[in-house]
C-alpha positions as CSV (number, residue, x, y, z in Angstrom):
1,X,137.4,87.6,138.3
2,X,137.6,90.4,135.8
3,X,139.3,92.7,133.7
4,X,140.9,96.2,134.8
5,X,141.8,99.0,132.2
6,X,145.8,98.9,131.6
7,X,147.6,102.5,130.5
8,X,148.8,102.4,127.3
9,X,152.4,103.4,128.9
10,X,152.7,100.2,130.9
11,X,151.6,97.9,128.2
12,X,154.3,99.7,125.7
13,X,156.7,101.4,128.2
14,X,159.5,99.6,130.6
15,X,157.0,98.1,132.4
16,X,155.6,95.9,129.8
17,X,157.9,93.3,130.9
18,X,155.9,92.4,133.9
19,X,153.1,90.6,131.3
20,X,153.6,87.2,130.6
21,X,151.2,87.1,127.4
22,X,149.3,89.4,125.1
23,X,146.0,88.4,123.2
24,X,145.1,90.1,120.2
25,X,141.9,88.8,117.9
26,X,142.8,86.5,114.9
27,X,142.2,88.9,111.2
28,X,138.5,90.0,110.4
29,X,136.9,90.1,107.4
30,X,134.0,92.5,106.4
31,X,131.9,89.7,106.9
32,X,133.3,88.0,109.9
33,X,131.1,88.1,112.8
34,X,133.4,86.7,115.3
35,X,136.6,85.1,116.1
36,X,138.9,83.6,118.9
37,X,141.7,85.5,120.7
38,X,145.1,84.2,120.1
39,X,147.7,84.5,122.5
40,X,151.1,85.2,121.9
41,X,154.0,85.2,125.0
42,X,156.3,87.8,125.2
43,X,159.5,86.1,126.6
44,X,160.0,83.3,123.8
45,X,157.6,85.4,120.7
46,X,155.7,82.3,119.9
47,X,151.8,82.9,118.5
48,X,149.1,79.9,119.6
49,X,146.8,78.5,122.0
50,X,143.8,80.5,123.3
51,X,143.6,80.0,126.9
52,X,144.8,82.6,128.7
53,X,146.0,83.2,132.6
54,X,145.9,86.0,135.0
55,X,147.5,88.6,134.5
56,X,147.2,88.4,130.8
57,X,147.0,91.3,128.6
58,X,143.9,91.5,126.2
59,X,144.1,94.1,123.0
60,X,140.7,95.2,122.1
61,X,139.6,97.1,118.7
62,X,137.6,100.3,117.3
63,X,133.9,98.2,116.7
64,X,134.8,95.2,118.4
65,X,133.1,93.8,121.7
66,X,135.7,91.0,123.8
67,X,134.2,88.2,125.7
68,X,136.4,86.9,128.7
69,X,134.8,83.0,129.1
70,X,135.5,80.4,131.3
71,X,134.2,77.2,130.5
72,X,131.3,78.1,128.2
73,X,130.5,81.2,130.8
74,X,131.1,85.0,130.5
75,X,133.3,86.4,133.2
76,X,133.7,90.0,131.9
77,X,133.2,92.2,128.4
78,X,134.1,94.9,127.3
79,X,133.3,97.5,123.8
80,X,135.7,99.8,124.7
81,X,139.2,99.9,122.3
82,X,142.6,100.0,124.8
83,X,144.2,97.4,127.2
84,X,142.5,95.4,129.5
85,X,144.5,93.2,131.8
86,X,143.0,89.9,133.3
87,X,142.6,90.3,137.3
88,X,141.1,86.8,138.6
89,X,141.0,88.8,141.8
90,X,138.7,91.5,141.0
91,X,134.7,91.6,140.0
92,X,133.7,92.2,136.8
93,X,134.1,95.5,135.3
94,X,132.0,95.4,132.2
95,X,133.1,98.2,130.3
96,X,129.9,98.6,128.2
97,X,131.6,101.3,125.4
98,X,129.1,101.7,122.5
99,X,126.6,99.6,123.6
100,X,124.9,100.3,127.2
101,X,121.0,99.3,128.1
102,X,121.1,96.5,126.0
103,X,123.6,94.7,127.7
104,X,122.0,94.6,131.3
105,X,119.1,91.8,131.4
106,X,121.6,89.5,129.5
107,X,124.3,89.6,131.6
108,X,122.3,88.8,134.4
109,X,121.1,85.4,133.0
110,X,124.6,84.5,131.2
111,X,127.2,86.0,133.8
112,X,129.9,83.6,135.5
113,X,128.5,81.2,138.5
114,X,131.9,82.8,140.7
115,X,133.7,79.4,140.7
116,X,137.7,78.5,140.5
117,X,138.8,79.7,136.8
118,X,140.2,76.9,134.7
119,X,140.1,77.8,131.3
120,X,139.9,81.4,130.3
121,X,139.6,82.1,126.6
122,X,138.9,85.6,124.7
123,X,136.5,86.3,122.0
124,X,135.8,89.2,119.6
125,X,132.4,89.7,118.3
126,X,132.5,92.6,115.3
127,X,130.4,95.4,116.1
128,X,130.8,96.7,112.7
129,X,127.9,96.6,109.8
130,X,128.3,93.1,108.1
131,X,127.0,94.4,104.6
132,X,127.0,92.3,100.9
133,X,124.9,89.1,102.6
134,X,123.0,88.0,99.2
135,X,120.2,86.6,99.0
136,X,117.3,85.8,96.2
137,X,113.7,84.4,96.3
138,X,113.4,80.9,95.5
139,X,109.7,81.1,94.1
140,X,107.7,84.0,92.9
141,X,106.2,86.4,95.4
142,X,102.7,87.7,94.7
143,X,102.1,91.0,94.4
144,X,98.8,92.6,93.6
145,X,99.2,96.1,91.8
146,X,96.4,98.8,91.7
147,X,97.9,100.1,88.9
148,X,97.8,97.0,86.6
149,X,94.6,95.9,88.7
150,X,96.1,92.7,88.8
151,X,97.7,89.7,90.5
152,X,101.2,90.0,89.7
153,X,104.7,87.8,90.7
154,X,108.2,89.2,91.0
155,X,111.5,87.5,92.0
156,X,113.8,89.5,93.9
157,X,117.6,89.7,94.3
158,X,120.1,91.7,96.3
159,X,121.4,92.0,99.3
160,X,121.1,93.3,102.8
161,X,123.2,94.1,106.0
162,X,123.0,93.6,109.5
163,X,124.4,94.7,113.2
164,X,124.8,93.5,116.3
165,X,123.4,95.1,119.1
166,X,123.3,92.8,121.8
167,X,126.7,90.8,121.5
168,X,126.1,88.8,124.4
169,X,122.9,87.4,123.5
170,X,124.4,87.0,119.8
171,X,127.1,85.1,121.4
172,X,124.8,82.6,122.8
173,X,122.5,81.9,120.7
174,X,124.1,82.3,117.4
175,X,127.7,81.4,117.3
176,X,128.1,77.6,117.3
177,X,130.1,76.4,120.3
178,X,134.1,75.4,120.6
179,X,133.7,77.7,117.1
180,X,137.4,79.5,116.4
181,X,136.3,81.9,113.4
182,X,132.6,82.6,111.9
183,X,131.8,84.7,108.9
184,X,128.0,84.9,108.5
185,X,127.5,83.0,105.6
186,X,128.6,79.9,108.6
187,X,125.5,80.6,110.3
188,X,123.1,82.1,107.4
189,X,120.9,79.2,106.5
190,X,118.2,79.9,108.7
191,X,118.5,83.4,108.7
192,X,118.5,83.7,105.3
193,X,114.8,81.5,105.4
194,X,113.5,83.9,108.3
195,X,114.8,87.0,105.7
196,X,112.9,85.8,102.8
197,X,109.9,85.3,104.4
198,X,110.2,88.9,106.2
199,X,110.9,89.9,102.6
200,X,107.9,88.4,101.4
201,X,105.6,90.0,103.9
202,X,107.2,93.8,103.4
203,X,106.8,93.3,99.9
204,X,103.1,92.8,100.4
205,X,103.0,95.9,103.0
206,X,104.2,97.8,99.8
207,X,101.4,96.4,97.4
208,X,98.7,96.9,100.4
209,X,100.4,100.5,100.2
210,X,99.5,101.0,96.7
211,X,103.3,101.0,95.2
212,X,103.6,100.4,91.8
213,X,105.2,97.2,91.2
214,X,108.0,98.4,89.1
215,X,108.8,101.3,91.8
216,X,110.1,97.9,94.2
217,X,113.3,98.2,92.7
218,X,113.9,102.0,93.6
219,X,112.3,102.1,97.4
220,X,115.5,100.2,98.9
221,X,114.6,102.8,102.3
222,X,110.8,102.2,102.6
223,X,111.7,98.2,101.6
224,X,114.5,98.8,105.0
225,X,112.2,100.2,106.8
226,X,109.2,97.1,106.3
227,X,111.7,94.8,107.2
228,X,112.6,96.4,110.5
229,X,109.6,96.5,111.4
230,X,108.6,92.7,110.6
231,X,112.3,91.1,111.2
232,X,113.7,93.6,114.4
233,X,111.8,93.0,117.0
234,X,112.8,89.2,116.9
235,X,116.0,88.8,115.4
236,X,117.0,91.5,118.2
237,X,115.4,90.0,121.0
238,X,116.1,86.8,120.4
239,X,119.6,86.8,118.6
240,X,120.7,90.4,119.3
241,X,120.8,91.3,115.7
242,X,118.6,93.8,113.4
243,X,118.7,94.8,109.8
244,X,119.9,97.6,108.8
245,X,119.5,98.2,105.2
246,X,118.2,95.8,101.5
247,X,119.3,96.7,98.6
248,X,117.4,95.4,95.4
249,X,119.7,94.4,92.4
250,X,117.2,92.9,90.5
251,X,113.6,92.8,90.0
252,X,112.0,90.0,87.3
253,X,108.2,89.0,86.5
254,X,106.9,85.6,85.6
255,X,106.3,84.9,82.1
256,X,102.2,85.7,82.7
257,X,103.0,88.7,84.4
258,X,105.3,90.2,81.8
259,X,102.9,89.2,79.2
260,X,99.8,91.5,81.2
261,X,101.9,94.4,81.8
262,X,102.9,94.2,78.5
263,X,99.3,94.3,77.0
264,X,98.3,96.8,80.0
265,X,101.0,99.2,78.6
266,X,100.2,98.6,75.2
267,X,96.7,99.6,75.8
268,X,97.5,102.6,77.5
269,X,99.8,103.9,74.5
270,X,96.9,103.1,72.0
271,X,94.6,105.3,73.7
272,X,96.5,108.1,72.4
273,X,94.3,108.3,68.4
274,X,97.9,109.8,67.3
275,X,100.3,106.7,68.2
276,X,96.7,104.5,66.6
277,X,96.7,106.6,63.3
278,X,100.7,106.0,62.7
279,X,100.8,102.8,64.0
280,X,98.2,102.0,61.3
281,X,100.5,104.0,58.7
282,X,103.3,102.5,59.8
283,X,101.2,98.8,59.6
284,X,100.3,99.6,55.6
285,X,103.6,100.7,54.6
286,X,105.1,97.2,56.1
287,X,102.6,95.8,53.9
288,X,103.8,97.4,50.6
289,X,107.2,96.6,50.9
290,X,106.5,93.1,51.9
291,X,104.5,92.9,48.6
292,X,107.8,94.9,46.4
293,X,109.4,91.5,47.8
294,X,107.0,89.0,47.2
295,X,108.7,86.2,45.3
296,X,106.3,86.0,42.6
297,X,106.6,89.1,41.5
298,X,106.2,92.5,43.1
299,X,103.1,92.7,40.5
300,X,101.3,89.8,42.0
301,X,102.0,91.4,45.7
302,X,100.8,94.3,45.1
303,X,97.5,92.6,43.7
304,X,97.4,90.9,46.8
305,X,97.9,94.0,48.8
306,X,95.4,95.8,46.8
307,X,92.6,92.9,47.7
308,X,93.3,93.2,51.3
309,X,92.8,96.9,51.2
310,X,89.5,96.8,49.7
311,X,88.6,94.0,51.9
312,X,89.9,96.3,54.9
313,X,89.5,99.6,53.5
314,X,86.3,100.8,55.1
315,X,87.4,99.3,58.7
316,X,91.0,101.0,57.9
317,X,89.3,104.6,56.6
318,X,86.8,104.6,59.9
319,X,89.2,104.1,62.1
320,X,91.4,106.7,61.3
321,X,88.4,108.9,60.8
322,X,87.8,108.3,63.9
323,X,91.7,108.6,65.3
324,X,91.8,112.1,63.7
325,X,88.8,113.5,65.1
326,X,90.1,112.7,68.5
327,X,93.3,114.4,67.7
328,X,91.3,117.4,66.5
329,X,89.3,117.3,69.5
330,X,92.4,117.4,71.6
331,X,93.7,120.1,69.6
332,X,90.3,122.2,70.2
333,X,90.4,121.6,73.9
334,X,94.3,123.0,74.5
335,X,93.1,126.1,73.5
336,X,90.5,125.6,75.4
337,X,92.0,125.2,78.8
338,X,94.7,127.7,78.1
339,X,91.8,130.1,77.9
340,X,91.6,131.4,81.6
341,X,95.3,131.7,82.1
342,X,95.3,134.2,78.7
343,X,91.7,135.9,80.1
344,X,93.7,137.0,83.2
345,X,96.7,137.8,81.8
346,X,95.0,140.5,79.4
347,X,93.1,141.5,82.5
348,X,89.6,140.5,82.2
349,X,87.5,140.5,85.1
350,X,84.3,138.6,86.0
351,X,81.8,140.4,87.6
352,X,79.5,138.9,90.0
353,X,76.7,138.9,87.4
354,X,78.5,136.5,85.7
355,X,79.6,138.4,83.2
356,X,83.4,139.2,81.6
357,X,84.9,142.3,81.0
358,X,87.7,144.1,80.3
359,X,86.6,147.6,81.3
360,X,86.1,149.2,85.1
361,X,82.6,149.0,84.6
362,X,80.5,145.6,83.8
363,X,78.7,146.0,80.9
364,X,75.9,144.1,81.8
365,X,75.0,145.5,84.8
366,X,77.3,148.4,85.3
367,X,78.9,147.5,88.9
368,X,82.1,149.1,89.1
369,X,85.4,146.7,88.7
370,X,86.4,145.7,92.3
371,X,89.2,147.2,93.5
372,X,91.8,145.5,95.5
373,X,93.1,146.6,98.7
374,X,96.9,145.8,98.1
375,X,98.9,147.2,95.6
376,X,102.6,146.2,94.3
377,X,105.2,149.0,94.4
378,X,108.0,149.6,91.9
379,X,110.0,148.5,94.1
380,X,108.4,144.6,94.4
381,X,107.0,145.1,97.9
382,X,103.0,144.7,98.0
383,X,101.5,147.1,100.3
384,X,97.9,148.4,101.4
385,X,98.8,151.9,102.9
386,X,99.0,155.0,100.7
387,X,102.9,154.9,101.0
388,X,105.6,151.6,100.4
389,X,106.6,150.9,103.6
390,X,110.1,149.6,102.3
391,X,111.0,153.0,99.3
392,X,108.1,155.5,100.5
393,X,106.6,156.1,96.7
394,X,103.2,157.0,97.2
395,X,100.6,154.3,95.7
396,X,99.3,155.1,92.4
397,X,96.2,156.9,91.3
C-alpha cells in the first residue's frame, strides 16, 4: 500500500479520465498547521467526504508534507509538490522532498502494521514558518543587571515563530485526533507555558551574560538564539518542532525597578559639576518666579525667597564653588591629554634619557635623533631601499 508519482500529462491530459477522485488540502492559513484532504469526484463534480480509495489522485503543495493514513496509521508521505496516485498494491514510497534524516527513526515506530485498507484519509501538515504566535509574561521576570548593580524585573511581549521539522512525529503527538483543520493557537496552551518558561531562563542567560537590561528589547537574534538552545532540543525531539525566531514588542519594568533606574540615571547625570551648577540655576530662578506670583504679594515672596537664600546661601555658594572647580579641572585636563597627539604632530621626539626635543640632537645628553628605517615616498608608498619600488624617486637626503 502506497503512493506512486503520477505525470502531470496524465493527471491533466486525455488520460485523466481514468481517475475516479482527486484530493486537494482544504485552504491554509499563515498560521494553520494542518488540515484534512478533501476529495472531490470527477464524474458528478461534487466536493466532500475525506476517505479516499485506490486509485485516487492526491495534489500535494510547495511547503506542504501529505500523510496517507489508514485507521489512525501512516501508510505513505510524501514533501515533494506534484501528483501522487494511491496504489494499495505497491509498498510505500516515501518521497521524503525537503525533509530527509529526520524522517527515518519515526517512520519505523509509526508506519502501517500491512493489513487490509479500510479507511484511507489524506492530511497536509504545513511545512512553512508559522510566524505572529503572541505571547506575553504573566508575572515579572527577574533580571539582575551589572550595570544598575541591581535586582531588576521586566515583562515582556512579542511574538515568535516556529517550523516543523519532523512532520510525522508532529503529527502524533501534537495534532488532536479525528481533528479536520488546526491553526496553532488550537493547540498553543501548553506550548505557550513551555515558551515562557524557556523565555524566562534565556532571559537570565542574557543577564548572566552581562547585557544591559534595556539592550533586551534590541537582541531579538541572541534572544533566538538562547531559546534554541533551551527549547530545540525537546520541542524537536519530542514534537518535531523548533523555534525559529522572538521578536520583542515591548519591554516594561515594575514600578520599584523604574523608580532605581530612574535614581541610578539621575545620579549618573549629576556627576557631571556642569548639569549640578545649572540644575541649581535653573532650581533658584523657579524660586523667583514662584515668589513674582505669590498671592500675597510679589513683595512678601520675594522676602520669603530672600530668607531662604540666606538660610541656604553658604550650602548654595559651596556647592557651586565646588561644581566650577571641577569644570575647571576638566577644562585643564583636555588640554592636557590632547598634549601628546600636538607633541607628535610638531615633531617632538623623546630620547631615551627621557628627555623631549625638537632638534636631531638631545639636548640633554646629545644622542643623535633616531632615524627610522622606512621612509614614505611622494608617491604614498613606504619603502626602506634607497629607491621607491612603485615610481623609482630616490629617498631623500
Amino acid at each position: 500500500m502506497g503512493i506512486i508519482r503520477a505525470a502531470v500529462s496524465s493527471v491533466t491530459g486525455a488520460l485523466s479520465d481514468q481517475f475516479l477522485e482527486t484530493v486537494e488540502p482544504e485552504s491554509m492559513g499563515e498560521q494553520t498547521v494542518f488540515v484534512r484532504g478533501v476529495v472531490k469526484n470527477r464524474k458528478n463534480g461534487k466536493t466532500g467526504g475525506s476517505v479516499i480509495s485506490n486509485g485516487s489522485v492526491i495534489h500535494v503543495y510547495d511547503n506542504q508534507f501529505m500523510l496517507l493514513v489508514d485507521g489512525g496509521k501512516i501508510v505513505d508521505y510524501t514533501a515533494e509538490p506534484g501528483y501522487f496516485i494511491v496504489d494499495n498494491s505497491s509498498a510505500p514510497s516515501l518521497f521524503n522532498g525537503q525533509i530527509k534524516e529526520s524522517l527515518k527513526d519515526v517512520w519505523e515506530r509509526f508506519k502501517f502494521a500491512g493489513s487490509t485498507p479500510l479507511s484511507q484519509q489524506v492530511y497536509y501538515i504545513n511545512l512553512q514558518e508559522i510566524k505572529g504566535i503572541k505571547f506575553g509574561t504573566r508575572n515579572p521576570i527577574n533580571y539582575f543587571d551589572s550595570f544598575y548593580n541591581a535586582e531588576l524585573f521586566l515583562r515582556a511581549h512579542g511574538t515568535y515563530s516556529i517550523k516543523i521539522s519532523n512532520p510525522i512525529l508532529f503529527y502524533q503527538e501534537a495534532i488532536p485526533r479525528n481533528a479536520v483543520k488546526v491553526n496553532i493557537d488550537d493547540i498553543n496552551s501548553q506550548y505557550l507555558s513551555e515558551f515562557l518558561e524557556a523565555l524566562q531562563a534565556s532571559i537570565n542567560k542574557m543577564s548572566a551574560d552581562g547585557q544591559r537590561i534595556s539592550f533586551v528589547a534590541s537582541k531579538s537574534t541572541e534572544l533566538s538564539r538562547y531559546m534554541a538552545e533551551t527549547l530545540d532540543e525537546s520541542w524537536r525531539a519530542l514534537r518535531g518542532m523548533e523555534v525559529i525566531s522572538v521578536g520583542i514588542a515591548s519591554i516594561s519594568y515594575d514600578e520599584e525597578s523604574q523608580k532605581l533606574i530612574n535614581m541610578r540615571n539621575q545620579g549618573a547625570m549629576m556627576s557631571d559639576p556642569s548639569i549640578r551648577e545649572g540644575y541649581m540655576q535653573s532650581a533658584v530662578a523657579a524660586g523667583l518666579q514662584a515668589a513674582g506670583s505669590n498671592a500675597n504679594g510679589a513683595a512678601a515672596g520675594f522676602m520669603g525667597v530672600g530668607m531662604g537664600m540666606q538660610a541656604a546661601g553658604g550650602f548654595m555658594g559651596s556647592a557651586s564653588q565646588m561644581n566650577y572647580q571641577q569644570m575647571q579641572m576638566q577644562q585643564q585636563a583636555a588640554p592636557a591629554q590632547a598634549a601628546p597627539s600636538a607633541a607628535a604632530a610638531a615633531g617632538v621626539w623623546t630620547c631615551s634619557c627621557g628627555a623631549q626635543n625638537t632638534g636631531k640632537f638631545c639636548s640633554e645628553c646629545g644622542n643623535p635623533k633616531p632615524v627610522s628605517d622606512t621612509w614614505t615616498c611622494e608617491c604614498g608608498a613606504v619603502n626602506k631601499g634607497k629607491f621607491c619600488p612603485e615610481c623609482g624617486k630616490k629617498r631623500p637626503e
